[in-house]
C-alpha positions in Angstrom: 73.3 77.1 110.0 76.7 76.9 108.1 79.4 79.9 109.4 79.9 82.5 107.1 83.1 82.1 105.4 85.2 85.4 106.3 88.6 86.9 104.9 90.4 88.6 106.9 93.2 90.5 104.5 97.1 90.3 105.6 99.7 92.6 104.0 102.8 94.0 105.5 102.7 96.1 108.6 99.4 95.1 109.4 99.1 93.9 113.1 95.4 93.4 114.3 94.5 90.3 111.8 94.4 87.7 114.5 92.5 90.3 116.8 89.9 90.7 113.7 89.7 86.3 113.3 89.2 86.1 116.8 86.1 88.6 116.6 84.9 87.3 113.8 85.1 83.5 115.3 83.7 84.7 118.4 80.3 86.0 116.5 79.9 83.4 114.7 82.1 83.0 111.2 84.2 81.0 109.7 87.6 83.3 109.6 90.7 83.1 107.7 93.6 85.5 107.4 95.2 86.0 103.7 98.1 87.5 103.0 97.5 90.0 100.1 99.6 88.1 97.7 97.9 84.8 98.9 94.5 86.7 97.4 96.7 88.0 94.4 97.1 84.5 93.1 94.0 82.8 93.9 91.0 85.7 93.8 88.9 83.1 93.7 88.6 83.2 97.3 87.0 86.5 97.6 84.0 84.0 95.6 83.4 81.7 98.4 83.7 84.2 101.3 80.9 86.6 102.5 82.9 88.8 105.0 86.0 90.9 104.2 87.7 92.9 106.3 90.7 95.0 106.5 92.3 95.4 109.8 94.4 98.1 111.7 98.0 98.1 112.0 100.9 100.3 109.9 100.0 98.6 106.5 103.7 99.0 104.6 105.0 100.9 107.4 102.2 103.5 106.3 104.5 104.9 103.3 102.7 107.7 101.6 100.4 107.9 103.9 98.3 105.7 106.4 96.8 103.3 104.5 97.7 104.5 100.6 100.0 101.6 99.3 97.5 99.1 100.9 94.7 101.1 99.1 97.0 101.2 95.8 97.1 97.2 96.2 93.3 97.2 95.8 92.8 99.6 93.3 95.3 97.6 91.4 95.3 94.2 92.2 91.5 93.9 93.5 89.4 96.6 91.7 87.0 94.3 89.9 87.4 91.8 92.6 86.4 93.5 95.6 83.9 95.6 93.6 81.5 93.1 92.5 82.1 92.2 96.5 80.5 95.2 97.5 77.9 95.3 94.6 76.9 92.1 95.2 75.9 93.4 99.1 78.7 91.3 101.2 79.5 92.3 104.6 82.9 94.7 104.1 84.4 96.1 107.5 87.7 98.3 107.5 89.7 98.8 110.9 92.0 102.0 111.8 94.4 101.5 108.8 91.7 99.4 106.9 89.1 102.1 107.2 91.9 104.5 105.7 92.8 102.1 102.8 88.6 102.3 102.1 88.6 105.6 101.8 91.6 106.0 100.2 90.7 103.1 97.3 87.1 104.9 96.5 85.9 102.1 98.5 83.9 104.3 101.2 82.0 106.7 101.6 80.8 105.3 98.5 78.8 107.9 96.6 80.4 108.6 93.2 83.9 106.5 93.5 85.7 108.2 90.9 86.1 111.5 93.0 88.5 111.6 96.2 86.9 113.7 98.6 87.1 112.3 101.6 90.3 111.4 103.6 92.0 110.5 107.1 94.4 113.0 108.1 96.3 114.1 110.8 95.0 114.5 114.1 93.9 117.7 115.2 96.4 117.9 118.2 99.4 116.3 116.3 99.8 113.3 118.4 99.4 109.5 118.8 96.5 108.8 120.3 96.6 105.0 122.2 93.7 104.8 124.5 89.8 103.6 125.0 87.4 105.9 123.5 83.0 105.7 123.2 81.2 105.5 120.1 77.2 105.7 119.6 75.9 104.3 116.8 73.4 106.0 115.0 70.5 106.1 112.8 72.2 104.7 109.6 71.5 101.8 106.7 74.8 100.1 107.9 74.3 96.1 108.4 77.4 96.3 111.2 75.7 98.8 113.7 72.4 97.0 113.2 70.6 96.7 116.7 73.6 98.1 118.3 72.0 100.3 121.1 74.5 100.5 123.8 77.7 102.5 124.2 80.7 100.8 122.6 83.9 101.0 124.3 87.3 100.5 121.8 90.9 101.6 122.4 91.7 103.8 119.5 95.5 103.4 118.2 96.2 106.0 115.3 98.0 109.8 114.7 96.1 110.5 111.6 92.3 108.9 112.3 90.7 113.2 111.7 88.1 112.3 108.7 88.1 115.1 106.3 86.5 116.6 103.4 87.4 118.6 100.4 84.1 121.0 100.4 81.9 121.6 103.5 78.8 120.3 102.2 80.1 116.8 101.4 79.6 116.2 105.3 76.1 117.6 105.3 75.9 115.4 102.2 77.0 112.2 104.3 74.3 113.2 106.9 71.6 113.6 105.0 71.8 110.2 103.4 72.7 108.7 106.7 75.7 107.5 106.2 77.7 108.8 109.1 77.4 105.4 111.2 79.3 105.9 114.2 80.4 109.1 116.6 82.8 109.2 119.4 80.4 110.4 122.5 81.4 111.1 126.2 81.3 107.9 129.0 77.2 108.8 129.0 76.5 108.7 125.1 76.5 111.6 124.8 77.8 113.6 121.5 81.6 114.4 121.9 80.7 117.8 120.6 84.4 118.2 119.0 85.6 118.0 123.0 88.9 116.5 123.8 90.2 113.4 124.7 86.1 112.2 124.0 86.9 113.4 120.0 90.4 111.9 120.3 91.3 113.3 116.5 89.4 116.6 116.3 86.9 114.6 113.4 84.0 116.8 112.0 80.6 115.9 113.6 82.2 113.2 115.5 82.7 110.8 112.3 84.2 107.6 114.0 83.0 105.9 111.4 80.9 106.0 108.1 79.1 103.3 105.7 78.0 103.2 102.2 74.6 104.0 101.0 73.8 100.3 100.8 75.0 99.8 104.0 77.1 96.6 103.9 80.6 98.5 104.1 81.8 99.9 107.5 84.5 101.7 108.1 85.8 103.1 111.5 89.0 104.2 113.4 88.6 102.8 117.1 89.4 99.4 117.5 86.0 97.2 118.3 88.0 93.5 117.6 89.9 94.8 121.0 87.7 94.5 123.1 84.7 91.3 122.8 85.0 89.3 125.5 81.9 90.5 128.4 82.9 89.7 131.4 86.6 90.5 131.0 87.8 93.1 132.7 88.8 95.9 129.8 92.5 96.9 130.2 92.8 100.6 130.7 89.2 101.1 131.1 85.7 100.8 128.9 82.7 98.9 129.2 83.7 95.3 128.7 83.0 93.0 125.7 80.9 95.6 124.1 83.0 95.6 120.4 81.5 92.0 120.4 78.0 93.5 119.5 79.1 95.0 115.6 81.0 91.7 114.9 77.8 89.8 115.8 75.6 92.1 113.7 77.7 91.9 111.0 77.7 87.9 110.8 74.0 87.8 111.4 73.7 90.1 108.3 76.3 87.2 106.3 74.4 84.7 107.3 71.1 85.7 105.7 73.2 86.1 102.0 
């Protein structure tokens, strides 16, 4: 079966692209990293591909804001581009500062794009946090968590990574529709309950990461592309190679399009 051609988008600051090609070459894909002035000039590649994703680092040093200029670049630049991407059900997967610039571009969580009403903020306890963390995956349409029944270990690297919403019922909203795909749980599974370090940002409900209703865009804080080789002993701790398993589902789901 042909790879899945993948783009893995470049811009300035960003620092995990050639952690995200390795991933994605690992499950399965056909990778390439593209600078976002690369894509400016030849859209045409976003055609061809079936992947995209947006990886972590300190996109424009994080001016304005985790993630905002990167997100400005693709309401700007990329807004038809990216969202006949998404309408047209290709895999989309944003990383720590990627998962901020979907937010923050109307991209995720999805539901009525023209209204901001979720963002990434500060964390809870006002400080970096650099260390592994566990996720469960839950019950959810999202195409990346597909299958994905064991505990995922990831390092998390952020200081604001606390998902928030404007009104209170937005997050009940998210639940209902099943859109809240990933929660940071304790070394057992089990829910973080809000607890420190398990919640490392003080997110509502746990939110490590959400999807879209249709289920084909991902985003999340922790860093899964950090840690997908089983067998390998996991610096710092966590359970080894298990970030592997949402890559793979992810290029399964690309290779059926």
């Amino acid at each position: 079966m042909r790879k899945p051609k993948a783009i893995v988008l470049h811009a300035a600051g960003t620092n995990r692209d050639a952690d995200a090609r390795h991933a994605l070459e690992a499950a399965g894909a056909d990778p390439r990293i593209v600078h976002v002035n690369e894509l400016k000039r030849r859209r045409s590649l976003l055609e061809d591909a079936k992947i995209l994703v947006i990886p972590g680092g300190f996109s424009y040093a994080d001016a304005l804001g985790a993630g905002a200029l990167f997100a400005l670049d693709i309401a700007s630049f990329f807004k038809e581009e990216v969202g006949r991407f998404v309408s047209q059900g290709k895999a989309v997967l944003g990383i720590c500062n990627g998962f901020q610039t979907l937010v923050k571009s109307g991209i995720l969580p999805g539901l009525d794009p023209q209204a901001r009403w979720a963002t990434l903020t500060g964390n809870e306890r006002g400080s970096f946090e650099c260390r592994w963390v566990d996720l469960k995956a839950q019950a959810s349409p999202c195409v990346w968590t597909k299958g994905v029944d064991s505990i995922l270990s990831c390092p998390v690297a952020h200081g604001e990574g606390r998902f928030a919403v404007s009104e209170p019922q937005r997050l009940a909203q998210l639940e209902s529709l099943g859109l809240i795909a990933l929660r940071y749980a304790d070394e057992s599974g089990n829910p973080a309950r809000g607890r420190y370090p398990a919640n490392p940002n003080g997110s509502p409900q746990d939110i490590a990461g959400i999807c879209n209703p249709e289920g084909n865009v991902l985003g999340l804080m922790p860093h899964p592309e950090n840690n997908i080789h089983p067998g390998r002993p996991a610096w710092g701790g966590g359970r080894s190679g298990s970030g592997l398993s949402l890559f793979i589902a992810g290029v399964r789901y690309a290779e059926e399009l």
